[in-house]
Jmol script that loads the backbone (N, CA, C; Angstrom):
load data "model"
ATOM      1  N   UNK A   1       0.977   6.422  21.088  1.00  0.00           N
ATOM      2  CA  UNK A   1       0.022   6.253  20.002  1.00  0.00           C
ATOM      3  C   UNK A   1      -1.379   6.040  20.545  1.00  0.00           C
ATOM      4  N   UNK A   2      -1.476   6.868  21.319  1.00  0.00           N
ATOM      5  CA  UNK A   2      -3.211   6.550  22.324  1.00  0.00           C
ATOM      6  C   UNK A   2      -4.075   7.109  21.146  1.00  0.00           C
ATOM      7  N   UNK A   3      -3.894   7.788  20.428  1.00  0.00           N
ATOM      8  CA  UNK A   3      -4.760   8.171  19.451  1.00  0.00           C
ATOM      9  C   UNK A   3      -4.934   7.532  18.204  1.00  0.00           C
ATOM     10  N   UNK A   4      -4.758   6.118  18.496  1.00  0.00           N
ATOM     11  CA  UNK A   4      -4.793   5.633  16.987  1.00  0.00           C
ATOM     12  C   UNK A   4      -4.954   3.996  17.562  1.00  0.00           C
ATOM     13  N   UNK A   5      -5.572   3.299  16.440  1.00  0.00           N
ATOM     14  CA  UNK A   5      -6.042   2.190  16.705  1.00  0.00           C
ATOM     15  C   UNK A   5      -6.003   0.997  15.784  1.00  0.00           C
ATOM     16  N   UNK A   6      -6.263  -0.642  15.890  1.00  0.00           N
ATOM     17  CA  UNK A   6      -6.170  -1.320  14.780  1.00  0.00           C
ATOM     18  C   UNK A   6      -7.100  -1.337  13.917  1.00  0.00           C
ATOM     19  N   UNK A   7      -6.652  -1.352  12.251  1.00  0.00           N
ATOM     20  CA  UNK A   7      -6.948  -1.107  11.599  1.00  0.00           C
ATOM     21  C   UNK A   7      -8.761  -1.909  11.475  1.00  0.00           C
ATOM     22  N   UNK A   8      -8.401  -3.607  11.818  1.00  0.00           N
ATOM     23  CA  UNK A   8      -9.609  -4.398  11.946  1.00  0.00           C
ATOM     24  C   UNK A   8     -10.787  -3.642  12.716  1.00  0.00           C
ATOM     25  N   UNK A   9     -10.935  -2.759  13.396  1.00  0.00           N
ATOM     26  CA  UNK A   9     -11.931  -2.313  14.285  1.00  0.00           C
ATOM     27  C   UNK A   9     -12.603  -1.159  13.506  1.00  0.00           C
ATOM     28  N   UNK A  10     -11.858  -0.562  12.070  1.00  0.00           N
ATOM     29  CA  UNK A  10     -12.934   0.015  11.412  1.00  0.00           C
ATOM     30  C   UNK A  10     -13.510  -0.121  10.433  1.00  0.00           C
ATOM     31  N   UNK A  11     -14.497   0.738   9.999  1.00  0.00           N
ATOM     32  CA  UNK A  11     -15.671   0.201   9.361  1.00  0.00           C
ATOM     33  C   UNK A  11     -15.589   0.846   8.195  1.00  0.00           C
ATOM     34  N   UNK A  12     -16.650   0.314   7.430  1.00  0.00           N
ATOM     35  CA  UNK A  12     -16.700   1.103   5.849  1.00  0.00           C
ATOM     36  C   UNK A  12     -16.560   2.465   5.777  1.00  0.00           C
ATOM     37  N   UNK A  13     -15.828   3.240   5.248  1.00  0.00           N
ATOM     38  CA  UNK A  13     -15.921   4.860   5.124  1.00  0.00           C
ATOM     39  C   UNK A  13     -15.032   5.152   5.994  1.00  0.00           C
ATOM     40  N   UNK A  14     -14.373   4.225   6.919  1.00  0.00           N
ATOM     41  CA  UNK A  14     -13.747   4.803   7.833  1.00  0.00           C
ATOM     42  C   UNK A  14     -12.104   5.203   6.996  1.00  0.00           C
ATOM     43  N   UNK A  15     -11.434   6.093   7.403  1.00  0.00           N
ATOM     44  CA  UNK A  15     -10.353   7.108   6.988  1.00  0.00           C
ATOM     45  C   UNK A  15      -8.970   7.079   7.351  1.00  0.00           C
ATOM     46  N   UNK A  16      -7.762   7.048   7.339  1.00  0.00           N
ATOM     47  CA  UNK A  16      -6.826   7.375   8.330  1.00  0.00           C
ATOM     48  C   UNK A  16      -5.632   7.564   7.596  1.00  0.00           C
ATOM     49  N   UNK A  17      -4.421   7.576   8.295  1.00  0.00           N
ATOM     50  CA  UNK A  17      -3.056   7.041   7.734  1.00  0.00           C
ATOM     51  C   UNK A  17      -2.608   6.265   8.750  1.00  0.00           C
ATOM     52  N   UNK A  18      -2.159   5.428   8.552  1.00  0.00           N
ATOM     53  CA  UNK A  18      -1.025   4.134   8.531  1.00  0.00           C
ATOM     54  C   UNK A  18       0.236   4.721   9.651  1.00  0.00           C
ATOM     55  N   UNK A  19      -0.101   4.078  10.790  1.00  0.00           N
ATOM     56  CA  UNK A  19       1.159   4.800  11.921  1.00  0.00           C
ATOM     57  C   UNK A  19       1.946   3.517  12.258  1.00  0.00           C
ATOM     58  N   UNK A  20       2.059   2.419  12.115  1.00  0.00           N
ATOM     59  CA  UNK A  20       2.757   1.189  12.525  1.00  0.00           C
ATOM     60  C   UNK A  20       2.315   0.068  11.608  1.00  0.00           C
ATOM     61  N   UNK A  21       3.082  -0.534  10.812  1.00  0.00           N
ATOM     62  CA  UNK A  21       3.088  -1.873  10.589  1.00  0.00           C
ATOM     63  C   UNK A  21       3.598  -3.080  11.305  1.00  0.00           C
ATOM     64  N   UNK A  22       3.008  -3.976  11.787  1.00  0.00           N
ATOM     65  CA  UNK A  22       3.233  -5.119  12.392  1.00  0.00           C
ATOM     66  C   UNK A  22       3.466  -4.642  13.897  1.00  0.00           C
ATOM     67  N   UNK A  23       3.888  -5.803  14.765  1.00  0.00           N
ATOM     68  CA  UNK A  23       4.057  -5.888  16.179  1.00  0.00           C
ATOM     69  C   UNK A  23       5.669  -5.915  16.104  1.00  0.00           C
ATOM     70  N   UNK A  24       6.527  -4.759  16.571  1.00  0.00           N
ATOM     71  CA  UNK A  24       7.939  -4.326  16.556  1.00  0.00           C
ATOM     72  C   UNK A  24       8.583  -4.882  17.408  1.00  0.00           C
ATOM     73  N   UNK A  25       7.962  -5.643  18.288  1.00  0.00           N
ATOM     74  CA  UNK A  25       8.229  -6.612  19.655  1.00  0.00           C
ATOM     75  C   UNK A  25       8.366  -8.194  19.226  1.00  0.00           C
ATOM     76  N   UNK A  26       7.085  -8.149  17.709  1.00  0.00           N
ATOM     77  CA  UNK A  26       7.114 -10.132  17.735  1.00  0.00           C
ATOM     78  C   UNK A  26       8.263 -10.196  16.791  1.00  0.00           C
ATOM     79  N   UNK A  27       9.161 -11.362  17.412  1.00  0.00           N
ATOM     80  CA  UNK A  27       9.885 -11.969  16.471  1.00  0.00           C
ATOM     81  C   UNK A  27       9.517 -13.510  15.145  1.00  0.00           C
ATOM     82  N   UNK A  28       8.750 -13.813  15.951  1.00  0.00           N
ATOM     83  CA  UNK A  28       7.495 -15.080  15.382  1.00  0.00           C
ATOM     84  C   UNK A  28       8.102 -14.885  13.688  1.00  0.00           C
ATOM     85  N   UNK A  29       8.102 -15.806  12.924  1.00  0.00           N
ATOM     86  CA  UNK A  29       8.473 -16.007  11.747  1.00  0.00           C
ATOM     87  C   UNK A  29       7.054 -15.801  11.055  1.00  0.00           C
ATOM     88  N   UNK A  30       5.889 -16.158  11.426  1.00  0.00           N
ATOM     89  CA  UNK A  30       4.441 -15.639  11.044  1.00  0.00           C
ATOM     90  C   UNK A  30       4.391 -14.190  11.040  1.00  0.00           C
ATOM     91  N   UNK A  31       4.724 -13.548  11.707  1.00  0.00           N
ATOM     92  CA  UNK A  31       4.813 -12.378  12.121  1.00  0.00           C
ATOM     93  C   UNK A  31       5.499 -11.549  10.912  1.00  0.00           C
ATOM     94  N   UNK A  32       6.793 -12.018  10.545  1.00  0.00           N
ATOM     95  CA  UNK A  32       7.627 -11.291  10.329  1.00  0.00           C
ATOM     96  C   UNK A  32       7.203 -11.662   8.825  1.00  0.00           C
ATOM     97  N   UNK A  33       6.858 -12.600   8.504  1.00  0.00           N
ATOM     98  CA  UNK A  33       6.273 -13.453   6.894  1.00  0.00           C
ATOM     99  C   UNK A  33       4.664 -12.391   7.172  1.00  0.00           C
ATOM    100  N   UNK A  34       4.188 -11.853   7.846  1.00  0.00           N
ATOM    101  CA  UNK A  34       3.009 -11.161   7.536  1.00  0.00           C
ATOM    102  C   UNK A  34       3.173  -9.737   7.055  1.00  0.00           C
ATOM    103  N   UNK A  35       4.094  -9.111   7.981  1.00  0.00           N
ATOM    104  CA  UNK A  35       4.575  -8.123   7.865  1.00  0.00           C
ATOM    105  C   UNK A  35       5.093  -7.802   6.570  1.00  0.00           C
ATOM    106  N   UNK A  36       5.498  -8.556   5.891  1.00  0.00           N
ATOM    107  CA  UNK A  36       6.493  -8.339   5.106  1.00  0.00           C
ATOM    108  C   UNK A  36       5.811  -8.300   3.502  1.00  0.00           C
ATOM    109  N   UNK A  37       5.083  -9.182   3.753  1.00  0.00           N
ATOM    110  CA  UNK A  37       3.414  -8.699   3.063  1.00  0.00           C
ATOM    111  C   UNK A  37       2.798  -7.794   2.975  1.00  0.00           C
ATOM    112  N   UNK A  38       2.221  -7.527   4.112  1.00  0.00           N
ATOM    113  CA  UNK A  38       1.621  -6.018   3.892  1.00  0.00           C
ATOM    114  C   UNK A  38       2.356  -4.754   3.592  1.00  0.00           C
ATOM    115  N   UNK A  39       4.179  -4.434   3.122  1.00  0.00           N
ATOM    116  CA  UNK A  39       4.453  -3.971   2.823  1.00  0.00           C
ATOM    117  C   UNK A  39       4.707  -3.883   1.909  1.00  0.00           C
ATOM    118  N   UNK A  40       4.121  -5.320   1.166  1.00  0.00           N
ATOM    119  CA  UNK A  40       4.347  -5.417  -0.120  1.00  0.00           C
ATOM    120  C   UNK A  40       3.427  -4.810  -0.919  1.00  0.00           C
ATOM    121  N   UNK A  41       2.133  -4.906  -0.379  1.00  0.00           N
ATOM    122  CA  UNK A  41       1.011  -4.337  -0.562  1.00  0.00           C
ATOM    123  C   UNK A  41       0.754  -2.576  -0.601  1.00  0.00           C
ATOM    124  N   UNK A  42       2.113  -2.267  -0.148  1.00  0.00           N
ATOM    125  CA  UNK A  42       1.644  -0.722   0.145  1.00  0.00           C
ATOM    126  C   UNK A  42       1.467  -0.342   1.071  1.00  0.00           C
ATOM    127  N   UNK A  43       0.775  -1.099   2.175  1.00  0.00           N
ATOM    128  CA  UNK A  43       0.964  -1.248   3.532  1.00  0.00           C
ATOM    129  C   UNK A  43       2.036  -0.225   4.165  1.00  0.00           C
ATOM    130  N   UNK A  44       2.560   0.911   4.121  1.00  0.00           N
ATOM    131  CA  UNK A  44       2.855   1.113   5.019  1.00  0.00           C
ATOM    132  C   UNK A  44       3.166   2.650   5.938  1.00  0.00           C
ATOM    133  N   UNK A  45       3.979   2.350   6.589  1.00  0.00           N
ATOM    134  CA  UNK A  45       3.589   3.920   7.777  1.00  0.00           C
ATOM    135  C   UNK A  45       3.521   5.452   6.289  1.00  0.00           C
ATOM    136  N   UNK A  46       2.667   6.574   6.359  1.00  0.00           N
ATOM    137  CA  UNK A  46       2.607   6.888   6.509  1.00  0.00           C
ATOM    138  C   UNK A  46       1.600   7.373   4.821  1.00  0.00           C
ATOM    139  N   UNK A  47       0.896   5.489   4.194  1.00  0.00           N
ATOM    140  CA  UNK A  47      -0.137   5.622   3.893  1.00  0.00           C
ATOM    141  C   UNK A  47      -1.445   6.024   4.052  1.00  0.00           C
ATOM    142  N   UNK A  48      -2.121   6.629   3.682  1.00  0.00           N
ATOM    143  CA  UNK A  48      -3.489   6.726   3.654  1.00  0.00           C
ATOM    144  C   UNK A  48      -4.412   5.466   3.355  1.00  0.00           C
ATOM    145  N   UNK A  49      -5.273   5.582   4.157  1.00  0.00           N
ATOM    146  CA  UNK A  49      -6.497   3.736   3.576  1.00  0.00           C
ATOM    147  C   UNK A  49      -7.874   4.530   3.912  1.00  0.00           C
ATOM    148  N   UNK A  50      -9.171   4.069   3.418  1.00  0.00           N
ATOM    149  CA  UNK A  50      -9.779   4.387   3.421  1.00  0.00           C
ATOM    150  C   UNK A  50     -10.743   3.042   3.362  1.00  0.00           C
ATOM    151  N   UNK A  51     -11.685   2.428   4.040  1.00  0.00           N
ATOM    152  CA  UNK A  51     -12.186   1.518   4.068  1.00  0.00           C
ATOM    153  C   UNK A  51     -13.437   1.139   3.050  1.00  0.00           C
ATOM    154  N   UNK A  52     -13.090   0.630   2.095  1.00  0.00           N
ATOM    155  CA  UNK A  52     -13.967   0.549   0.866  1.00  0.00           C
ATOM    156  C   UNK A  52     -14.868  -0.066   1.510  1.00  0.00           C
ATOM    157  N   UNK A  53     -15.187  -1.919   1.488  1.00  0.00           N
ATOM    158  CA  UNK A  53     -16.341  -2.888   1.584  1.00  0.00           C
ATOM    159  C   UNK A  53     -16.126  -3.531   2.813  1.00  0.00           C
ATOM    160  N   UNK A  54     -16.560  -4.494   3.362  1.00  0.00           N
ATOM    161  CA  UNK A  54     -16.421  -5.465   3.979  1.00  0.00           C
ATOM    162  C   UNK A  54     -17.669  -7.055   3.567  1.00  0.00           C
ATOM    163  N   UNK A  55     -16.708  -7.843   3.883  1.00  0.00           N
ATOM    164  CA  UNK A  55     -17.714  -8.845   3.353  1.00  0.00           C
ATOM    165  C   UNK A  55     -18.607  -8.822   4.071  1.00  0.00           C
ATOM    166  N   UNK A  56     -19.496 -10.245   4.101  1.00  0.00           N
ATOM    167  CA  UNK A  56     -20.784 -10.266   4.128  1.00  0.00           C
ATOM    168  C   UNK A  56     -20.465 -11.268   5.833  1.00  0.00           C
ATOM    169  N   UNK A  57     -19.932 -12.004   6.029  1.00  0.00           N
ATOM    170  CA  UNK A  57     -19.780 -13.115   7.138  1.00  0.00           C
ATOM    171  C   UNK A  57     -18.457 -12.727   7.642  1.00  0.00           C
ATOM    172  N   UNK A  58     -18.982 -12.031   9.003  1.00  0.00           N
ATOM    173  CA  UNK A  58     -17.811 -11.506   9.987  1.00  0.00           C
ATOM    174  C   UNK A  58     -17.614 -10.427   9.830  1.00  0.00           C
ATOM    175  N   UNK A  59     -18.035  -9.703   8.543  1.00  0.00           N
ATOM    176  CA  UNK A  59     -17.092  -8.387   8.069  1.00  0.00           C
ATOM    177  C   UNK A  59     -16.299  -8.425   7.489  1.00  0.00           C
ATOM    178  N   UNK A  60     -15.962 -10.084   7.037  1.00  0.00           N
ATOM    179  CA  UNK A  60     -14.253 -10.227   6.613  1.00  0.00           C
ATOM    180  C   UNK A  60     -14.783 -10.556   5.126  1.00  0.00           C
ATOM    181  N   UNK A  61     -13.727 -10.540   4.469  1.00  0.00           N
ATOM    182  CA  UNK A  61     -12.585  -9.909   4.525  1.00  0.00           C
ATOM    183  C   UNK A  61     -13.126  -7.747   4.122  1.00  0.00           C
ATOM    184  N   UNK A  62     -12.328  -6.907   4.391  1.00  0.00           N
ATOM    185  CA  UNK A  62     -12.130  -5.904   3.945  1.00  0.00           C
ATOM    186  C   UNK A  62     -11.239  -5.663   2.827  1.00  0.00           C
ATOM    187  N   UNK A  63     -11.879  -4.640   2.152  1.00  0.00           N
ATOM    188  CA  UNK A  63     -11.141  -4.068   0.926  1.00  0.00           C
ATOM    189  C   UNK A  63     -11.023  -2.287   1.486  1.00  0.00           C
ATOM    190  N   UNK A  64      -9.788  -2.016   0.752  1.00  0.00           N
ATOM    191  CA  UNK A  64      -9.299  -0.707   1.123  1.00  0.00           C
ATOM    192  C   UNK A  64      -8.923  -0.050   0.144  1.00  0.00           C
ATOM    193  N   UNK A  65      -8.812   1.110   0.275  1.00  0.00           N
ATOM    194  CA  UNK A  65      -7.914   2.043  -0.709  1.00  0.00           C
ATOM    195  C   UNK A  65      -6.797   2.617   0.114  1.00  0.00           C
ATOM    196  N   UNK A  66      -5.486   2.242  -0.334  1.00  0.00           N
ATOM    197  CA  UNK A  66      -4.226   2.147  -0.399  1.00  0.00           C
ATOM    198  C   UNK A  66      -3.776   3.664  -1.089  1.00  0.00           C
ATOM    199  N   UNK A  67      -3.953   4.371  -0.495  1.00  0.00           N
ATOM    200  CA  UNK A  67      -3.154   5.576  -1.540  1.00  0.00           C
ATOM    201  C   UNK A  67      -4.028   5.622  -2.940  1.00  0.00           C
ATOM    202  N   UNK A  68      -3.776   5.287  -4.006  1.00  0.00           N
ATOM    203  CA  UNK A  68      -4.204   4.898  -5.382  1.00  0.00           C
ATOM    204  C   UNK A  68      -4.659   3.301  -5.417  1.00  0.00           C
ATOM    205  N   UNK A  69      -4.290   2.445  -4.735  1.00  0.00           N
ATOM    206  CA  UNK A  69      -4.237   0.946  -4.927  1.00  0.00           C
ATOM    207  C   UNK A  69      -5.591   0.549  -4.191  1.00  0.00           C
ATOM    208  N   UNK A  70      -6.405  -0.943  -4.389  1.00  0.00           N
ATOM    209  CA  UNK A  70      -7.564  -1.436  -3.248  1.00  0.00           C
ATOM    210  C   UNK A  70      -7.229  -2.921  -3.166  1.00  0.00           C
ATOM    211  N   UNK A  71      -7.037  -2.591  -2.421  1.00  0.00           N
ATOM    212  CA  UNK A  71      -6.587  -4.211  -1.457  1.00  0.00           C
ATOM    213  C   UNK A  71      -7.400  -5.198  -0.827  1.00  0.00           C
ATOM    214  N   UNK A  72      -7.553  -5.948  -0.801  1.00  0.00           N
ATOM    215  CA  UNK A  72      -8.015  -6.716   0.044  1.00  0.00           C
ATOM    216  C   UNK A  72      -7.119  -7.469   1.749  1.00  0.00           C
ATOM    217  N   UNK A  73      -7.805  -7.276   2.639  1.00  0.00           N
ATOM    218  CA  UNK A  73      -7.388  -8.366   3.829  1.00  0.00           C
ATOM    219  C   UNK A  73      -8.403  -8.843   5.053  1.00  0.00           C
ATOM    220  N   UNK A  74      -7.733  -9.657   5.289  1.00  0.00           N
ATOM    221  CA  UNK A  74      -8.741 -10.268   6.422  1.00  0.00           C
ATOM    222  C   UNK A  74      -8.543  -9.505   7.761  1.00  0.00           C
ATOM    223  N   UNK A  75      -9.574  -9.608   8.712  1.00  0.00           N
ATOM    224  CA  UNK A  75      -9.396  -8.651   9.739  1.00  0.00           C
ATOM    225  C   UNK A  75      -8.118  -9.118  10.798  1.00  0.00           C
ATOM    226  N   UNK A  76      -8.105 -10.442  10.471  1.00  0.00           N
ATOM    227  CA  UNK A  76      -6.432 -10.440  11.610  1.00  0.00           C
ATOM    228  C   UNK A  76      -5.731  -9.778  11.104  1.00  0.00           C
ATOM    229  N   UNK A  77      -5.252 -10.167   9.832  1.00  0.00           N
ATOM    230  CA  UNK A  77      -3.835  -9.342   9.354  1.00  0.00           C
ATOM    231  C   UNK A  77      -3.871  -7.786   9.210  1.00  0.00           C
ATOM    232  N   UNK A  78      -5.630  -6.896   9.193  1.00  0.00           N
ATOM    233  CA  UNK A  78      -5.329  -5.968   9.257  1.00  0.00           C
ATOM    234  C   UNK A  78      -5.493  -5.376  10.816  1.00  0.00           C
ATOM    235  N   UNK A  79      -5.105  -6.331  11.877  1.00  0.00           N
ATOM    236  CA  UNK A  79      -5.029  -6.138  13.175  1.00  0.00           C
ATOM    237  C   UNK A  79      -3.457  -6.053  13.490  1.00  0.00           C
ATOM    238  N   UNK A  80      -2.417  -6.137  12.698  1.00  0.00           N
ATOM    239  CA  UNK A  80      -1.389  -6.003  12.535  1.00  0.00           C
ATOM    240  C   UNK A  80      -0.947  -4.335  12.123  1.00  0.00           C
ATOM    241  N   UNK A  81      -2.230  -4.004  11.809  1.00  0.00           N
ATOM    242  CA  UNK A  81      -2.007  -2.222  11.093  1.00  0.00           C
ATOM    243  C   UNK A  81      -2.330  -1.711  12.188  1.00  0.00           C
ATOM    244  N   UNK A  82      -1.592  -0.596  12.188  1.00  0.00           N
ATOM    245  CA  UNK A  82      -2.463   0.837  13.488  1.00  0.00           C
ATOM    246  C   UNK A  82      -2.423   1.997  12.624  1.00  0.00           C
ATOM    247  N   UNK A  83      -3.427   2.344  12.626  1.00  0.00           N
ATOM    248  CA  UNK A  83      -4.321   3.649  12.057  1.00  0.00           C
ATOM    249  C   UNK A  83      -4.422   4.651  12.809  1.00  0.00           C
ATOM    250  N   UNK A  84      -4.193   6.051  12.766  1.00  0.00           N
ATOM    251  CA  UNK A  84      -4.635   7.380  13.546  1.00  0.00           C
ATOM    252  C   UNK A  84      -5.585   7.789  12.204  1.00  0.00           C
ATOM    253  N   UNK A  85      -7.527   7.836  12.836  1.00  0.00           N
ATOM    254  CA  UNK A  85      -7.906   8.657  11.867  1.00  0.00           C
ATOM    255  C   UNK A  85      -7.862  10.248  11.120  1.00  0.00           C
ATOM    256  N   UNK A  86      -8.149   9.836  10.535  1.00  0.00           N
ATOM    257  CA  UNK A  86      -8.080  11.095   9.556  1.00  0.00           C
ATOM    258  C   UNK A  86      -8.866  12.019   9.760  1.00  0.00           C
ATOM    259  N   UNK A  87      -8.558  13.206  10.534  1.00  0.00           N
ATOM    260  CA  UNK A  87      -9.258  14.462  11.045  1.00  0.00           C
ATOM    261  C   UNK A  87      -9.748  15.207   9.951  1.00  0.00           C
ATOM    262  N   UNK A  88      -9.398  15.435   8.917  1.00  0.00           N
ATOM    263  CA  UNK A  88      -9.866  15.943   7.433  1.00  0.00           C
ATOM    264  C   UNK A  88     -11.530  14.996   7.205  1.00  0.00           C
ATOM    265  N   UNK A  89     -11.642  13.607   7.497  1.00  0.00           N
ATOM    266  CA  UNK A  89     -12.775  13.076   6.507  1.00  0.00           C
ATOM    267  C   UNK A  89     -14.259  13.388   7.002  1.00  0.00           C
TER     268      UNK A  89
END
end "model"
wireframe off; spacefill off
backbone 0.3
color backbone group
């Protein structure tokens, strides 16, 4: 997956689909309680997001578009996402 990256590192307008949810290695009960979230959300492999806003202090939190849906998250938890951008945008 050298071609794709966490989701937290992009910016407004930025494009992609959804290649990994969570860390497939952590067993951490945080981990697995985060994960399990963001799939609740829509969150997952082989969504489209599109980076709506970011706040004002830090960047955080981000809002996204989810397929049809806009989400909100903070940049850790969307450091849990890996993104390959979207060669189309």
């Amino acid at each position: 997956m050298s071609d794709s990256f966490p989701l937290s590192q992009a910016r407004v307008g930025a494009r992609g689909v959804i290649v990994q949810v969570g860390d497939h290695g952590d067993h951490d009960e945080h981990a697995i309680e985060l994960e399990r979230r963001l799939l609740e959300f829509g969150l997952v492999e082989g969504a489209r997001i599109e980076v709506l806003h970011e706040g004002g202090i830090k960047r955080d939190p981000i809002a996204l578009r989810v397929d049809e849906a806009v989400v909100a998250l903070r940049r850790r938890e969307a450091a849990s996402l890996m993104v390959r951008a979207d060669e189309a945008a």
